[in-house]
Kinemage of the C-alpha trace (Angstrom):
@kinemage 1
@onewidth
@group {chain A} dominant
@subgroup {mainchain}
@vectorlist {calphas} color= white
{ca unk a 1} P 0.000 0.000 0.000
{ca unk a 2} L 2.730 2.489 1.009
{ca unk a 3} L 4.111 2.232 -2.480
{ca unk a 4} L 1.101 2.662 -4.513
{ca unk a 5} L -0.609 5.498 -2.384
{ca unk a 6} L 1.162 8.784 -3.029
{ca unk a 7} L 0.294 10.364 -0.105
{ca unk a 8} L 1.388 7.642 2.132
{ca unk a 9} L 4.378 6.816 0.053
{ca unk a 10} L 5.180 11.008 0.030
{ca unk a 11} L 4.882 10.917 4.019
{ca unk a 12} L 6.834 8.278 4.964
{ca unk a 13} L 9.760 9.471 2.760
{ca unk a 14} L 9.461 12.995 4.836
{ca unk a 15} L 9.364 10.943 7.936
{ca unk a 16} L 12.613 8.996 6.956
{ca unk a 17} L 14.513 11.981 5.342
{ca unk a 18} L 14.244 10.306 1.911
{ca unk a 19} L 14.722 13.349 -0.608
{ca unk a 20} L 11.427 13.757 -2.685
{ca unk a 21} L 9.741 16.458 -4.563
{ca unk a 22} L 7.377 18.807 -2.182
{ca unk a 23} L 3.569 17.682 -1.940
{ca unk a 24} L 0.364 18.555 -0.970
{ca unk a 25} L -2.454 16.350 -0.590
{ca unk a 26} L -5.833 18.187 -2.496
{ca unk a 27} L -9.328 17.581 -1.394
{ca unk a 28} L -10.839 20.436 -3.770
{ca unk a 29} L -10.461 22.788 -6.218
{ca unk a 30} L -10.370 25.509 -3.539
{ca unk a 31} L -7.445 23.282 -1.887
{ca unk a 32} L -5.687 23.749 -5.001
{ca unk a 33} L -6.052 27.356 -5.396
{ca unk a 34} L -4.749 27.830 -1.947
{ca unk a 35} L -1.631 25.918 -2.302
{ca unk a 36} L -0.202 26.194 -5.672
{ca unk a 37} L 1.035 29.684 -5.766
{ca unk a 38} L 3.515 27.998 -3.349
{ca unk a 39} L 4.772 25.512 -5.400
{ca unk a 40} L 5.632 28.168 -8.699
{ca unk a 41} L 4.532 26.854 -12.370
{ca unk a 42} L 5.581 24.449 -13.868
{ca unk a 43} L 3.794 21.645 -10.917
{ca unk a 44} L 2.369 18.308 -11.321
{ca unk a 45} L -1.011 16.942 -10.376
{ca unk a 46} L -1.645 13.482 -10.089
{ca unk a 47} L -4.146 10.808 -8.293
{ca unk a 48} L -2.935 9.478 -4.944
{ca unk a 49} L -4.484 6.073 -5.497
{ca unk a 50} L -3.351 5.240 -9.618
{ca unk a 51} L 0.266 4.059 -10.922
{ca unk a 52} L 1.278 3.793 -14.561
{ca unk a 53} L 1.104 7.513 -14.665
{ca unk a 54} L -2.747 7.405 -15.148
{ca unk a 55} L -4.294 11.376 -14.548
{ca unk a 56} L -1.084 12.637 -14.234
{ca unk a 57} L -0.674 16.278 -15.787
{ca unk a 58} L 1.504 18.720 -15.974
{ca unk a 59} L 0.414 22.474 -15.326
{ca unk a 60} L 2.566 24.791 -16.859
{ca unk a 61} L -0.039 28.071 -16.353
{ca unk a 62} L -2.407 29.351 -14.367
{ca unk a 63} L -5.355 28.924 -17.077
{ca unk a 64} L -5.205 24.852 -17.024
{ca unk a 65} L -5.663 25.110 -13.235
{ca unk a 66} L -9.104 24.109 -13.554
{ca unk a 67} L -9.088 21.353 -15.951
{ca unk a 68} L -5.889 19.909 -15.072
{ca unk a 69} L -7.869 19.596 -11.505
{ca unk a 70} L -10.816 18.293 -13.226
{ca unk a 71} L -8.376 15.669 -15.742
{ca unk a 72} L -6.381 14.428 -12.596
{ca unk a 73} L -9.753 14.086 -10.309
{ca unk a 74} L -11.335 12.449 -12.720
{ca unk a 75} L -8.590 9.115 -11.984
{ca unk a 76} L -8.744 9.099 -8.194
{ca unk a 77} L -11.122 6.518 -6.456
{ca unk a 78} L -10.073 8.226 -3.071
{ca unk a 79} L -11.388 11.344 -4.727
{ca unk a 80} L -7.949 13.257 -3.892
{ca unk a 81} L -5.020 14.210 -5.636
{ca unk a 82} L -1.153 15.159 -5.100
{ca unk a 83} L 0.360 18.531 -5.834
{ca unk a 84} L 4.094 18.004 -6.571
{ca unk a 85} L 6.582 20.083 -6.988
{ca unk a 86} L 8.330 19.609 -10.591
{ca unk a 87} L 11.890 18.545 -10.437
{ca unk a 88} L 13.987 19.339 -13.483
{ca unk a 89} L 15.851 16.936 -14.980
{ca unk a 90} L 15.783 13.301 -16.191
{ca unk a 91} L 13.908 10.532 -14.800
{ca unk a 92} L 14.972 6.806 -13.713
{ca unk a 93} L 12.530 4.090 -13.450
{ca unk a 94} L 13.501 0.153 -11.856
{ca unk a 95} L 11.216 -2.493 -11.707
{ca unk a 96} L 11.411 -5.199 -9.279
{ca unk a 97} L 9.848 -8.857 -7.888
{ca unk a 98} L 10.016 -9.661 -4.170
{ca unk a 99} L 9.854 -13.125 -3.524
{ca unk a 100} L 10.025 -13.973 0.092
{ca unk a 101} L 11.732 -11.014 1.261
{ca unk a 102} L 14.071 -10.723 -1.196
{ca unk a 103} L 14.366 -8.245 -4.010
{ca unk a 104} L 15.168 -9.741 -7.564
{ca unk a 105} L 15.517 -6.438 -9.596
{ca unk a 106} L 13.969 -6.536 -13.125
{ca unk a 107} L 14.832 -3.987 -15.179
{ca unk a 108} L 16.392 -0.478 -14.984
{ca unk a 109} L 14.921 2.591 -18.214
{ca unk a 110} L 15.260 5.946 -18.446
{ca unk a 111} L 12.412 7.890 -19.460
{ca unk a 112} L 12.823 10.345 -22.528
{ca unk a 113} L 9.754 12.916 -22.767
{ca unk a 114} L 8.947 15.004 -26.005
């Protein structure tokens, strides 16, 4: 559960000093509009309870607020979403199988974005 649920997952890497992008768990649209002027364009919005990158969006100005919200919402069983900060740079994914405690890693990609 802690891996899949961003919130959790976001909370116990705060809790353990793991660095991670800053986050903010949104209930509403008003939620959003409170907190975001924090965070500086670009930010990402994503579901707290989907993987695979499902409703995740990137909001690059203030005029997609709205339906980014609404696009991101629109994944989220839990009815919430998570306000990231956007980190610059490239991105590292691993994949992995644990088997009776043990991690077997299963691959290693970088992701290219255009």
């Amino acid at each position: 559960e802690m891996a899949s649920i961003k919130d959790v997952r976001s909370k116990a890497f705060e809790g353990a000093g793991v660095p991670s992008p800053k986050f903010r768990v949104i209930k509403t649209y008003d939620d959003l509009l409170c907190s975001f002027p924090e965070f500086g364009f670009p930010f990402i919005l994503k579901p707290i309870d989907q993987s695979s990158s499902k409703g995740v969006i990137i909001v690059e100005k203030e005029e997609d607020l709205e339906s980014s919200y609404q696009y991101a919402s629109s994944f989220s069983n839990a009815g919430k979403i998570i306000l990231n900060e956007y980190l610059f740079g490239t991105e590292h994914s691993t994949e992995g199988l644990m088997v009776n405690g043990k991690l077997y890693l299963t691959a290693i990609s970088d992701r290219i974005f255009n």
